[in-house]
C-alpha positions in Angstrom: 193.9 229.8 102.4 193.9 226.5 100.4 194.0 223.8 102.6 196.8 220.8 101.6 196.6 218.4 98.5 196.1 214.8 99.9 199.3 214.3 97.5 201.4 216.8 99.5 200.4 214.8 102.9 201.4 211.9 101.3 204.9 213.2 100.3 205.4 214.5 103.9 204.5 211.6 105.6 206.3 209.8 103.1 209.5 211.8 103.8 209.0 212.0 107.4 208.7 208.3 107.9 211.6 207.6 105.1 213.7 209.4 107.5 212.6 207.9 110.2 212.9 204.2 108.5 216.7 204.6 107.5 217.7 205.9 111.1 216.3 202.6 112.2 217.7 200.5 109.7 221.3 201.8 109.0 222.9 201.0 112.7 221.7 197.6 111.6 223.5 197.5 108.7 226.4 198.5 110.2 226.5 196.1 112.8 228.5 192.8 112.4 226.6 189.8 113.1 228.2 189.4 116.8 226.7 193.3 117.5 223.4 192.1 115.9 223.5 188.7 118.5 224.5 191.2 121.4 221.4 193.5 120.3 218.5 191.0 120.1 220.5 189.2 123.6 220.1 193.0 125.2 216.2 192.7 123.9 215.6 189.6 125.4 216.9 189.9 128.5 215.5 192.9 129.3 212.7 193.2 132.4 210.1 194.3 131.1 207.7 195.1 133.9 210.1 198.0 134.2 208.3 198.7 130.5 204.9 198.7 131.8 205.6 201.2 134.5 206.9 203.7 132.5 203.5 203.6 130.2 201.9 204.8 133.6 204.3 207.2 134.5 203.6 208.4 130.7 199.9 208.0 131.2 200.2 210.5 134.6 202.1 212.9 131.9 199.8 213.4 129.4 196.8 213.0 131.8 198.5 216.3 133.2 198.9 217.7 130.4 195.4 217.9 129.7 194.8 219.3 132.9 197.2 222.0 132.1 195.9 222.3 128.6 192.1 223.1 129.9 193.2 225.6 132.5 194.5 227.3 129.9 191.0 228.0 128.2 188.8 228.5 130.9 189.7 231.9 131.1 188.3 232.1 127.4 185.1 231.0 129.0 185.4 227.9 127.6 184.8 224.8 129.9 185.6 221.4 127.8 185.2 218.2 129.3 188.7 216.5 130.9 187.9 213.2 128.8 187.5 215.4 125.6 190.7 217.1 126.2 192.7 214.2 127.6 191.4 212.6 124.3 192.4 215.8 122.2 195.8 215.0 123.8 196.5 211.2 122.4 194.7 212.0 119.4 197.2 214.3 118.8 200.0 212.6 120.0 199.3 209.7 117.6 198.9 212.3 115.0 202.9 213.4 115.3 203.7 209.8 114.6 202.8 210.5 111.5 204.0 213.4 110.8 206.0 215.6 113.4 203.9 219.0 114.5 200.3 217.9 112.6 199.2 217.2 116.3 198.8 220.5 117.5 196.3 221.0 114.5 194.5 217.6 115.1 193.8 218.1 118.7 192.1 221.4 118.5 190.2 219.8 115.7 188.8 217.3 118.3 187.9 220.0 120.5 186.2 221.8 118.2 184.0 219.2 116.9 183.2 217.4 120.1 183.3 220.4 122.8 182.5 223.4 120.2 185.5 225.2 121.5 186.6 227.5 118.4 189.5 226.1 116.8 191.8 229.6 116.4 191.2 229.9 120.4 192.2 226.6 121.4 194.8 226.8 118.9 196.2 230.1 120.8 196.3 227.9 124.0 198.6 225.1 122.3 201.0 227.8 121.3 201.1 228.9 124.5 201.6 225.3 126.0 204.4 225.0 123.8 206.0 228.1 124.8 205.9 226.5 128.5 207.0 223.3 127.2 209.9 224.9 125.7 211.2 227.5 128.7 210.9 224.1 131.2 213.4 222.3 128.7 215.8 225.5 129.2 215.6 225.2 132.8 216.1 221.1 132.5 219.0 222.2 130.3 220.6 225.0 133.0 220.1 222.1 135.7 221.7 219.8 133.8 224.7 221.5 132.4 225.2 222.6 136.3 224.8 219.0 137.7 226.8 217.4 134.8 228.9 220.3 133.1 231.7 217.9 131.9 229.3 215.0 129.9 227.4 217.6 128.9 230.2 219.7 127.2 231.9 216.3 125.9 228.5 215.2 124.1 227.9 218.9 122.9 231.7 219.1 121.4 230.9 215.4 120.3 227.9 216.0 118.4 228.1 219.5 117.2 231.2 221.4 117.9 233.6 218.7 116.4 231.1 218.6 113.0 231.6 221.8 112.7 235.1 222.6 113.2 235.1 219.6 111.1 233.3 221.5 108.1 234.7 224.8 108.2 238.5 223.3 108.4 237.4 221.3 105.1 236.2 223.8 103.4 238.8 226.5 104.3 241.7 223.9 102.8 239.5 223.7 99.7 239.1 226.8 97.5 236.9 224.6 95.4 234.6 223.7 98.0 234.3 227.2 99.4 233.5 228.6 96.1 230.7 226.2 95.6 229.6 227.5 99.4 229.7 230.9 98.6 227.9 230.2 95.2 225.2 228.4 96.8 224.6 231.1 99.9 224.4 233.7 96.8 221.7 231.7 95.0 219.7 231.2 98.4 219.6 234.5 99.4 219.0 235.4 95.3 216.1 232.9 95.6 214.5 234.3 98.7 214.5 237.9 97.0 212.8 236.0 93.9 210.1 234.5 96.4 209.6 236.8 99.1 206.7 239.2 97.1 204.8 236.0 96.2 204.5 234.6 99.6 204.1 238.2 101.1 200.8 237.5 100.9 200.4 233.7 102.4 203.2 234.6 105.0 201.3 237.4 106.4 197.8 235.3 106.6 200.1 233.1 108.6 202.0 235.2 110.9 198.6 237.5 112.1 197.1 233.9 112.5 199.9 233.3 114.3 200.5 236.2 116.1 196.4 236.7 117.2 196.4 232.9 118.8 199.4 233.4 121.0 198.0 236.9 122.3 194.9 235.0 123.0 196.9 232.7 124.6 199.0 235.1 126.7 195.6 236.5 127.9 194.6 233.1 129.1 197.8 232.5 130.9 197.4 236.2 133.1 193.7 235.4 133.7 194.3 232.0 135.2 192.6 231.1 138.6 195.0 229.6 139.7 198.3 230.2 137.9 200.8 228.1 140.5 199.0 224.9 139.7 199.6 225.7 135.8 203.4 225.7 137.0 202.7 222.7 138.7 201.6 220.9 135.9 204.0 222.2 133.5 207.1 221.0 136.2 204.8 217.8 136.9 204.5 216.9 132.8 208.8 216.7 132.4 209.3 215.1 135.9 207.1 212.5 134.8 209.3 212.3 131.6 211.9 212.0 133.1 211.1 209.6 135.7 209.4 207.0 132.7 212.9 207.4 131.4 214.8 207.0 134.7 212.6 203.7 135.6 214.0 202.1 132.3 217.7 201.8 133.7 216.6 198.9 135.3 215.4 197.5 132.4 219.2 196.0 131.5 222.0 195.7 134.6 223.9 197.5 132.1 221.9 200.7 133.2 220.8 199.7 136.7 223.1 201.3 138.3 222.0 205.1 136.2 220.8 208.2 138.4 218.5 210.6 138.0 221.3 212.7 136.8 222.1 211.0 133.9 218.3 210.0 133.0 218.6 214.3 132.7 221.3 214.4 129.7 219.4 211.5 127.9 216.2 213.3 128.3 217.1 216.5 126.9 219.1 214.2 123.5 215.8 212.1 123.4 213.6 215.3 123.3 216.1 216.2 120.3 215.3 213.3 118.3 211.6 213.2 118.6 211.7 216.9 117.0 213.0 215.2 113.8 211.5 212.2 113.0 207.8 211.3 113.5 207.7 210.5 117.6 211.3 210.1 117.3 211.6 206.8 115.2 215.4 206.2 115.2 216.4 209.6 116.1 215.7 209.2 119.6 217.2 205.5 119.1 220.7 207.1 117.5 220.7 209.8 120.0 220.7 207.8 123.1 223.0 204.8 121.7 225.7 208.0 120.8 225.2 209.7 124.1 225.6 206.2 126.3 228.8 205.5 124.0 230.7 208.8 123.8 229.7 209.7 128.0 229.6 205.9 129.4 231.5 203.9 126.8 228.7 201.0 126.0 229.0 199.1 123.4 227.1 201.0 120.6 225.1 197.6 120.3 224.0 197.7 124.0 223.3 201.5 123.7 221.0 200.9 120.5 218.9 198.2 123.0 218.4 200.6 125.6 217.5 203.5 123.1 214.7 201.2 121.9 213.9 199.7 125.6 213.0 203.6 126.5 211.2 204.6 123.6 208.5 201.7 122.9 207.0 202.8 126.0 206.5 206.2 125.0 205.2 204.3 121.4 203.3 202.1 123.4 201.7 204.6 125.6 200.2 206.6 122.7 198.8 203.9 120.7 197.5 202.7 123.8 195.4 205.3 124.8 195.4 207.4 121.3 193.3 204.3 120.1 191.3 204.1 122.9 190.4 207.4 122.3 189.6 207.3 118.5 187.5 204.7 119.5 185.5 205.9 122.6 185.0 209.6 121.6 182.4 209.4 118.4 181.0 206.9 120.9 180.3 208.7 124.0 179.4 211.6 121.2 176.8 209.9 118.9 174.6 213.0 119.4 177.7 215.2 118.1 177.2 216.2 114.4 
C-alpha cells in the first residue's frame, strides 16, 4: 500500500488547522468591542494556579493511560518500558494537534523503533484502547443524562434536534430545494456504485488490517493478568478528565460555584469538539461557550474565556511533556538504530 504524498499531509493539516483557525477567529469577529473588553477582562482576571493544577491532574491521565496501554501488550509477550510508552503517549498526543487521529499511528511508530514492539500488534492494542475509551464515554453519557436529564435534553434539542427540524421544515416548504436534495443523494449513491470496484481492493487491505489488529487486541484484553486494574485505569483516565475540567471552575467566580455534575455535560461537549478539529482548537472553545449560554445563560463572551481557560491546560500539558519526550527519547536511545 502506497504510503501518503507529503502534498496530501500538507492539504490535511492544512484543512484541519483552517478549520480549526476560523472556529477561533469567527466568535471574535462577531463580538462588539464591549464583548471583546469583557473577554480579555475574563482572561486576566482569571487564577491561574487553578491552570497549573489541572496540567497535573492531566499529567496523572495520560501517565495512566500508559499504564493501561502496556497492560494491554504484555499478554502479546511484549514488555516495553513505561517511559517508552508514556513517551509513545505525548508523542502521539502532540501528533493529533496536527492532525486529528495521526496519533494512534505515531505512537506505535515510537514503540516500534525504540522498544521493537511490532507495529500491527501494538497497533491492535490502540484499537482496543479506543474501544474502551469509547464504551466509558457511553457510561459518562448514561450518568450524565440520569444526573442532569433536563440540561442535557435542552442542549441536545439546542444543538441538534432544533437544526434539524430546522432543515427538513425548509426543505419540505421548498420543492426546489428538495429536488436538488434528492438529486444530490442520487449522484452520491451513483458515485459510490462508480467507485466501489476500484477501492475493493485498497478497502479490503484496510479492513483485514483492521480487523486482524483488533482480534489481536481482544486476545490481549482476555489474557490480561490482571484485568480489574485495566478497568481501573480506564475509569481512573476520564475521572482525571474530568476532575482537570472541574478544578477550572475556579478559575473565574463566574464558575466557582460549578459541581461535578456540570463539569459532566461539559466534558462529554468538549470531548465532541476535540473529535473535529486538531486537539479541539475552537471546537472545544465553541462548544463549551454554547453549552454555558444555552444551560446557564453566561454571556457568550464570558463562556468563550472559560472554554479557553479549560483547554490551554490540556494544550499546555501535551506540549509540555510531548516535547520533553521528543527530546529525551533518541537521548536515552542513542544505541537505538
Amino acid at each position: 500500500m502506497a504510503e501518503p504524498s507529503p502534498l496530501r499531509n500538507a492539504i490535511r493539516i492544512g484543512i484541519f488547522l483552517l478549520i480549526g483557525g476560523a472556529l477561533v477567529v469567527l466568535p471574535f469577529m462577531w463580538f462588539t468591542p464591549e464583548e471583546k473588553a469583557a473577554f480579555f477582562d475574563a482572561v486576566k482576571r482569571a487564577d491561574y494556579f487553578w491552570m497549573v493544577v489541572a496540567i497535573g491532574i492531566g499529567f496523572l491521565a495520560h501517565l495512566s493511560r500508559a499504564v493501561r496501554w502496556r497492560m494491554l501488550m504484555e499478554p502479546l509477550n511484549h514488555h516495553p518500558r513505561l517511559s517508552t510508552t508514556f513517551a509513545a503517549v505525548m508523542i502521539g498526543y502532540l501528533a493529533n494537534y496536527a492532525v486529528p487521529r495521526l496519533g494512534e499511528v505515531s505512537r506505535c511508530g515510537v514503540l516500534k523503533r525504540y522498544d521493537n514492539v511490532p507495529f500491527t500488534e501494538s497497533f491492535g492494542t490502540v484499537i482496543v484502547e479506543r474501544l474502551f475509551d469509547l464504551m466509558t464515554m457511553v457510561l459518562i453519557c448514561v450518568i450524565t443524562l440520569i444526573l442532569q436529564f433536563d440540561k442535557l435534553s435542552l442542549a441536545a434539542d439546542q444543538f441538534l434536534f432544533s437544526k434539524i427540524r430546522a432543515f427538513g421544515s425548509g426543505i419540505m416548504q421548498s420543492p426546489t430545494k428538495l429536488i436538488i436534495l434528492a438529486a444530490v443523494l442520487a449522484a452520491g449513491v451513483a458515485g459510490w456504485l462508480f467507485i466501489r470496484k476500484r477501492l475493493k481492493g485498497a478497502l479490503g487491505d484496510k479492513v483485514r488490517s483492521f480487523v486482524k489488529g483488533f482480534t489481536d487486541g481482544l486476545k490481549a484484553v482476555r489474557r490480561l493478568r490482571n484485568p480489574w486494574m485495566f478497568l481501573v485505569h480506564s475509569l481512573f483516565i476520564w475521572a482525571m478528565y474530568w476532575l482537570a475540567l472541574f478544578v477550572c471552575f475556579f478559575c473565574l467566580p463566574e464558575t466557582s460555584h460549578f459541581t461535578l455534575n456540570d463539569g459532566l455535560i461539559l466534558l462529554i461537549f468538549g470531548t465532541i469538539g476535540v473529535v473535529f478539529t486538531p486537539g479541539g482548537l475552537g471546537a472545544y472553545q465553541g462548544l463549551v461557550a454554547g453549552v454555558l449560554f444555552t444551560l446557564y445563560k453566561f454571556p457568550t463572551e464570558i463562556g468563550t474565556a472559560f472554554g479557553w481557560i479549560a483547554w490551554v491546560p490540556q494544550l499546555l500539558c501535551v506540549l509540555l511533556f510531548g516535547l520533553i519526550s521528543v527530546i529525551m527519547l533518541p537521548l536515552l536511545n542513542r544505541k537505538t538504530t
